[in-house]
C-alpha positions as CSV (number, residue, x, y, z in Angstrom):
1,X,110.7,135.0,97.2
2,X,112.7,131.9,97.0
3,X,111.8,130.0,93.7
4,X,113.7,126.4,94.2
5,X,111.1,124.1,93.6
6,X,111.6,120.3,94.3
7,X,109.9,117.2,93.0
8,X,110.1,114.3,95.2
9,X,111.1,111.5,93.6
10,X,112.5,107.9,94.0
11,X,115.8,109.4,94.8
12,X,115.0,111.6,97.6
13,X,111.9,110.7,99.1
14,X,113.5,109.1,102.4
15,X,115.3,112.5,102.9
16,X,113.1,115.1,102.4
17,X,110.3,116.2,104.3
18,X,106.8,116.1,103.7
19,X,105.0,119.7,103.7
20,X,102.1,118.8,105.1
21,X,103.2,117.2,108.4
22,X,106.3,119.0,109.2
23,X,105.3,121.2,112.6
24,X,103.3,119.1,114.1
25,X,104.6,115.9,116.4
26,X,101.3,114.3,116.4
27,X,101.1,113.1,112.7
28,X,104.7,112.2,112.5
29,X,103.2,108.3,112.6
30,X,101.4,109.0,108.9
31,X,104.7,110.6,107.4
32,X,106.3,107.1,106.9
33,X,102.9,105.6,104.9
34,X,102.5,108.6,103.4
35,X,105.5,108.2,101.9
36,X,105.0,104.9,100.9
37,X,102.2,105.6,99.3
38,X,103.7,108.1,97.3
39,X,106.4,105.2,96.5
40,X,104.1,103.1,94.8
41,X,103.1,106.0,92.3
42,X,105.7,107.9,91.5
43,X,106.0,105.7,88.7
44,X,102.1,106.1,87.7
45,X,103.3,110.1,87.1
46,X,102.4,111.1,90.5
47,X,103.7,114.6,91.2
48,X,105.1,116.0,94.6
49,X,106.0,119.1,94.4
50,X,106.9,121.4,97.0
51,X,109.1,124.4,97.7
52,X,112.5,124.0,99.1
53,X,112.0,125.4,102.5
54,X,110.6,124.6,105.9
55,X,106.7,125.3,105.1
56,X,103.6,124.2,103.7
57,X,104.2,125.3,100.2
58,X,103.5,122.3,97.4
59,X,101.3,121.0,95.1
60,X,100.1,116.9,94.5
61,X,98.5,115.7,91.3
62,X,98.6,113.2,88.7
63,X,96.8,111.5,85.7
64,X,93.6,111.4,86.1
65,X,93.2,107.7,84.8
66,X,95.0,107.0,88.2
67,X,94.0,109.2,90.7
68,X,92.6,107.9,93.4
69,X,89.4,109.9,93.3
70,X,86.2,109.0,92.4
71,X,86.1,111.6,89.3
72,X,86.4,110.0,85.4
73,X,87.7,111.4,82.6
74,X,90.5,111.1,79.9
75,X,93.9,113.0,79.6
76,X,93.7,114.7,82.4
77,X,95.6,115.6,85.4
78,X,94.2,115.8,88.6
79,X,95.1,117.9,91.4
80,X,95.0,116.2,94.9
81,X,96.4,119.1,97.0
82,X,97.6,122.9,96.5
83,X,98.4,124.5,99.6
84,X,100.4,127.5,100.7
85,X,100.3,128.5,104.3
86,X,101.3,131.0,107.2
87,X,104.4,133.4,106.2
88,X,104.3,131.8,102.4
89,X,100.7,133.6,101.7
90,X,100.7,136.0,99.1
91,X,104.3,135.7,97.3
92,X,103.0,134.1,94.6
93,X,103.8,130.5,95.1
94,X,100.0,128.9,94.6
95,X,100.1,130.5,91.4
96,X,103.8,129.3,90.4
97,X,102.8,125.6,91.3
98,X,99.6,125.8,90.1
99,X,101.9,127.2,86.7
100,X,103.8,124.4,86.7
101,X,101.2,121.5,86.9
102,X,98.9,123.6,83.9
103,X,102.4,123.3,81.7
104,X,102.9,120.0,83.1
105,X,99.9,118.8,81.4
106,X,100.0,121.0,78.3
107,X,103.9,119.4,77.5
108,X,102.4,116.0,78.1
109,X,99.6,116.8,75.8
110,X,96.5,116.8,77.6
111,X,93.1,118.1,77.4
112,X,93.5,119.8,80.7
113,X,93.5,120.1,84.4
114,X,90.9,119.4,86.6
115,X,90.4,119.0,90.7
116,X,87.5,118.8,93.7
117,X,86.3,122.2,94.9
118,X,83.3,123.8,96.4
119,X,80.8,127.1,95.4
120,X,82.3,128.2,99.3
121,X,85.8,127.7,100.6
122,X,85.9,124.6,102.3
123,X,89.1,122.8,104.8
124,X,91.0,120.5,102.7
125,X,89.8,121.7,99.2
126,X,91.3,124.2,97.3
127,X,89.8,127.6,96.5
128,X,87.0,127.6,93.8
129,X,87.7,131.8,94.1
130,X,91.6,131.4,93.2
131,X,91.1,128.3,90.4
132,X,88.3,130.6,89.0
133,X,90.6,133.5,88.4
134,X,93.3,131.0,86.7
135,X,90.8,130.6,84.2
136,X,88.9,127.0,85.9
137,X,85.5,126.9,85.0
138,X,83.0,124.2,86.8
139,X,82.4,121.1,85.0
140,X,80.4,119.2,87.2
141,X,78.9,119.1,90.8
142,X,77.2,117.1,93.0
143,X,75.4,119.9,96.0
144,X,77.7,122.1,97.2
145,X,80.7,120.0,96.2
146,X,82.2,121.5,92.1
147,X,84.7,119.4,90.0
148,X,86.6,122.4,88.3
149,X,88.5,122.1,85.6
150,X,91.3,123.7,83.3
151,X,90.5,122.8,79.2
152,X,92.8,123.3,76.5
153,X,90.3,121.2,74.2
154,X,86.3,121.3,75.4
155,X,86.8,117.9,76.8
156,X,85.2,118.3,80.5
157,X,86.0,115.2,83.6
158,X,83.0,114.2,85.7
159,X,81.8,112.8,89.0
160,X,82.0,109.1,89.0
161,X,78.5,107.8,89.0
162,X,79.0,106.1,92.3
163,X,80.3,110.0,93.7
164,X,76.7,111.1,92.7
165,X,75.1,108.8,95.3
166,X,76.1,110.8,97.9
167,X,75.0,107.6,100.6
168,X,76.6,105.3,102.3
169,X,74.2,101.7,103.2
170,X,75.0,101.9,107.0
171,X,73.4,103.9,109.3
172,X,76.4,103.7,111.5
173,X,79.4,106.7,111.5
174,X,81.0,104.9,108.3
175,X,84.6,106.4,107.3
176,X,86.2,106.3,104.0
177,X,89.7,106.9,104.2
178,X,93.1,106.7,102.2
179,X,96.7,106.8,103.1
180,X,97.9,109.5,100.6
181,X,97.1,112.3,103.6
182,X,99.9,111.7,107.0
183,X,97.1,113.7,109.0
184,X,94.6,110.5,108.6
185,X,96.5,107.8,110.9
186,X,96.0,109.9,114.2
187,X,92.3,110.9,112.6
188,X,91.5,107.1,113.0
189,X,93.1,106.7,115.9
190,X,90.5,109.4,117.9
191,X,87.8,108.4,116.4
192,X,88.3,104.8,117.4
193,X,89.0,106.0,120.9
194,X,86.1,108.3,120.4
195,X,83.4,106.1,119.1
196,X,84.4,103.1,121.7
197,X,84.5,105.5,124.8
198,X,80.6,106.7,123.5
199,X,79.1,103.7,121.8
200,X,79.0,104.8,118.7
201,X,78.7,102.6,115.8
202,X,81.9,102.8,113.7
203,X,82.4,101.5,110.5
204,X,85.9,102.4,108.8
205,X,86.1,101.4,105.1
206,X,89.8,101.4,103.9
207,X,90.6,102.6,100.6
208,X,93.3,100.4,99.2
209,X,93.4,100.5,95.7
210,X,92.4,102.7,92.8
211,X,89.4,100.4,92.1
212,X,87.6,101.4,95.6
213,X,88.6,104.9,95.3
214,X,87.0,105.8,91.8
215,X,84.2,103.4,93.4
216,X,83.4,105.6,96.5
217,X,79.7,106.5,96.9
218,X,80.6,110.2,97.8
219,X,82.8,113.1,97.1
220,X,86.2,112.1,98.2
221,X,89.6,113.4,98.2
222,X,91.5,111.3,100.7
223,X,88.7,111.3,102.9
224,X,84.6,110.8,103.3
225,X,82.3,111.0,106.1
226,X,78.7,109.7,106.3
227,X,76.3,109.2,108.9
228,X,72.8,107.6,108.9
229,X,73.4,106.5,105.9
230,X,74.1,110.3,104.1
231,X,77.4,112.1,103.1
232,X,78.2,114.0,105.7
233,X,82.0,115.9,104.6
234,X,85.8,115.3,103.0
235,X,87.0,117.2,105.9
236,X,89.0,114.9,108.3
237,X,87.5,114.3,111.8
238,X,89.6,114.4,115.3
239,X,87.7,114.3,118.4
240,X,86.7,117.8,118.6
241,X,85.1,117.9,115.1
242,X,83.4,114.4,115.5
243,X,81.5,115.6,118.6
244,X,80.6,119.0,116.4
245,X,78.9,116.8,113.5
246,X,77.5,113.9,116.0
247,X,75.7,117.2,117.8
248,X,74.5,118.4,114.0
249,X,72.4,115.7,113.9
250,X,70.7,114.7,117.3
């Protein structure tokens, strides 16, 4: 197992690639404001790291005070993203980033690591089965949805009060979405085509600051879904899985 690690950073964000996005042609459009997002907070203590390869192998977090989640707490990190995919399984490398952020936060002196799971595995959340057996232990939860967490001290994060609403006051397909995921542009972009080809009512709420993102009425990491006015998912919609939930619930 190769075990060069790289952080992005100011330096070489431009000219390396972004895990994520790198097989597939289609969400080469988010890479660039992905990247600017990650621009504007490196400085906050954002964390990209990744392994240096071609492959989805990396991890995403950073303080919790400025994550753009909807989850509160103090001295914390928060992790975004951990993900490890295809040939990379099973070598050891979710546990050697997941390492790395837990001493990451223990050198900076914090009371511990926390991010957005569910009680069964879920698309675009990380495994509640694998955090568990690092030593995470659930210390909140909102349905299905868990907020896990790492503590070195007792202290425990929680669901925003707005997360615990779980609602949305539209009874139209409403979409909260970020720009910290490349695979969200071309999400938007079918759905618009979708919902304008069908007559569905669409209402897109951008998430543009940290302010709206601790302030979304849902579970979100990136991404949230209602419709009729109830939460409906975090996992991000193309035109296949739109028509899948729009069928749920006629």
């Amino acid at each position: 197992m190769s075990e060069a690690y790289i952080n992005l950073t100011a330096g070489n964000l431009d000219s390396e690639h972004l895990c994520c996005a790198i097989s597939d042609k289609k969400h080469q459009c988010g890479v660039g404001v992905k990247k600017q997002w990650l621009r504007d907070r490196l400085a906050e203590g954002h964390v990209f790291r990744k392994l240096d390869a071609k492959g989805k192998v990396f991890i995403e977090y950073a303080p919790l005070e400025t994550a753009w989640a909807p989850v509160q707490g103090e001295n914390y990190l928060y992790i975004y993203c951990l993900w490890v995919s295809g040939s990379f399984k099973g070598k050891g490398h979710g546990k050697a980033l997941l390492d790395y952020c837990v001493q990451d936060a223990r050198d900076q002196g914090r009371s511990g690591v926390c991010v957005i799971s569910a009680k069964k595995k879920k698309p675009f959340l990380s495994d509640k089965k694998f955090l568990a057996h690092q030593g995470f232990e659930v210390a909140d939860s909102i349905g299905e949805y868990e907020l896990l967490a790492l503590s070195f001290d007792g202290a425990l994060p929680c669901f925003s009060e707005s997360a615990q609403r779980q609602a949305a006051d539209s009874d139209a397909l409403t979409v909260y979405y970020g720009m910290q995921c490349p695979y969200i542009p071309n999400c938007l972009e079918q759905i618009k085509a979708f919902c304008a080809d069908n007559s569905v009512p669409l209402r897109l709420e951008a998430v543009d600051s940290l302010e709206k993102a601790k302030a979304v009425p849902g579970i979100f990491n990136n991404w949230a879904v209602f419709y009729k006015g109830q939460f409906e998912t975090v996992h991000l919609l193309n035109e296949g899985a739109l028509k899948k939930l729009l069928n749920r619930q006629r």
